[in-house]
C-alpha positions as CSV (number, residue, x, y, z in Angstrom):
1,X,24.7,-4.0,19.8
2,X,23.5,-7.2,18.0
3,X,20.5,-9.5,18.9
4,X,17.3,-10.8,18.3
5,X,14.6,-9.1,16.8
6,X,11.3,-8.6,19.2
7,X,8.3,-9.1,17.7
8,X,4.6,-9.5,19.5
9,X,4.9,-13.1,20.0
10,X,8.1,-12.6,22.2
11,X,7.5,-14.0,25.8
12,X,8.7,-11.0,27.8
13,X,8.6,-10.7,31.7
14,X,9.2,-8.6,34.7
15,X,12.2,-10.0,37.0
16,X,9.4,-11.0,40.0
17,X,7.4,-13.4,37.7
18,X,5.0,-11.1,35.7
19,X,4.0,-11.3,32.0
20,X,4.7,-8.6,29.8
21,X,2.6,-7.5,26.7
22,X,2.2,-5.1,24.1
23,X,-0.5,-2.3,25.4
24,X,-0.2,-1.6,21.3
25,X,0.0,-3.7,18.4
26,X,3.9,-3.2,17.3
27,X,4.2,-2.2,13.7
28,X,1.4,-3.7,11.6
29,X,3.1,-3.7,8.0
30,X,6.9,-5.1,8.9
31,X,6.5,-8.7,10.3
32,X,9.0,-11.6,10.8
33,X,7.6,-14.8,10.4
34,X,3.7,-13.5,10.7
35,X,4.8,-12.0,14.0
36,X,4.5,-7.4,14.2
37,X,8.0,-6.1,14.9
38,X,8.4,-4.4,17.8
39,X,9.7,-1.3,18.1
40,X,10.8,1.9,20.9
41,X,7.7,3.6,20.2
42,X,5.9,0.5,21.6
43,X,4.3,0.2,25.6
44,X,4.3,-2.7,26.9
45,X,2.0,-3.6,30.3
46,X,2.6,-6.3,32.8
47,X,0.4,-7.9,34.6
48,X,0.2,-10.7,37.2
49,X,3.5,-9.6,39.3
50,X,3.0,-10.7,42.6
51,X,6.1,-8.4,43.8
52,X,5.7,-6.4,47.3
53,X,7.8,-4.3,49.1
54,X,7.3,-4.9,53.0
55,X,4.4,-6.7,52.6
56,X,2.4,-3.9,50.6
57,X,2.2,-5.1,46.8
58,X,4.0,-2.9,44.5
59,X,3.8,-4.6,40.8
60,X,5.2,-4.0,37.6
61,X,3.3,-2.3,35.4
62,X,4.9,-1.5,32.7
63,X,8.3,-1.9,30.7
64,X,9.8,0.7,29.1
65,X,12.6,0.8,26.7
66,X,15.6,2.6,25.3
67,X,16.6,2.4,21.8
68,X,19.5,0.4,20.9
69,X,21.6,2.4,18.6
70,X,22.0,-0.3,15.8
71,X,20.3,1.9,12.9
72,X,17.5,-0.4,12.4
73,X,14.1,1.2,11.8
74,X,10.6,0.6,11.4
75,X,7.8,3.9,11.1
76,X,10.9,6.1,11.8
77,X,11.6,4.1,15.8
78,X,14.3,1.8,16.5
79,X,13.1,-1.9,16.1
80,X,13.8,-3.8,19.7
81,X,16.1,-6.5,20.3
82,X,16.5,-9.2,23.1
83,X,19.8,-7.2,23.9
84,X,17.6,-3.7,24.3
85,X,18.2,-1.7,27.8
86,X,14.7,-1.8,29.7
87,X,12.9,-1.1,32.6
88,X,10.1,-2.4,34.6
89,X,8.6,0.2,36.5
90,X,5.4,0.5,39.2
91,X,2.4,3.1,38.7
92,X,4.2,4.9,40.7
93,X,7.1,5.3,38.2
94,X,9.4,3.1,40.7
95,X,12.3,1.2,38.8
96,X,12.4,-2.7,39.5
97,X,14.7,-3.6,37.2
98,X,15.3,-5.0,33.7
99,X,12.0,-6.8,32.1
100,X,13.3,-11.0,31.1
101,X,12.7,-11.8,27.5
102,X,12.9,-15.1,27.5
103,X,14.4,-16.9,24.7
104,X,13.9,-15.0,21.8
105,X,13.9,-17.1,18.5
106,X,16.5,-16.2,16.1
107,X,14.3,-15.5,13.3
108,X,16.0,-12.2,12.8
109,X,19.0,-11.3,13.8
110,X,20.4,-7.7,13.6
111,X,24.4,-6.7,13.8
């Protein structure tokens, strides 16, 4: 499936409003324009999602992603792309759908 390359500077969000990080620095020797790639074998943590579920907070707290089938490697695990499948999840391993990346530049694009 074509997209975007991800890399560590990629604004990345849960669907409530959260902010989505890296909880490890994405591939340190392949970068596009300065930026870490980012890869499947990569965590990434949310914070600041304000979502509840009848009135008890119940947050993202983590994205996680499958690998897109496009070939593309970096260390062995699939590089992600804007178009990757993900999921945003609570501790309590809750799905809360797909993480929102927004905008991701076209410095690298991947067919």
């Amino acid at each position: 499936m074509p997209g975007s390359l991800l890399d560590a500077d990629t604004v990345i969000g849960c669907p409530h409003g959260g902010r989505a990080a890296p909880a490890t620095t994405p591939s340190g020797g392949v970068r596009s324009a300065g930026a870490a790639v980012a890869t499947a074998a990569h965590s990434h943590v949310v914070t600041g999602c304000p979502h509840t579920v009848d009135g008890v907070p119940s947050p993202c707290v983590a994205v996680r992603w499958t690998a897109d089938g496009t070939g593309v490697t970096v260390d062995g695990a699939p590089v992600l792309l804007d178009t990757s499948a993900a999921q945003c999840f609570t501790a309590a391993f809750v799905p809360q759908g797909p993480p929102v990346v927004q905008a991701a530049q076209r410095k690298v694009t991947v067919r």
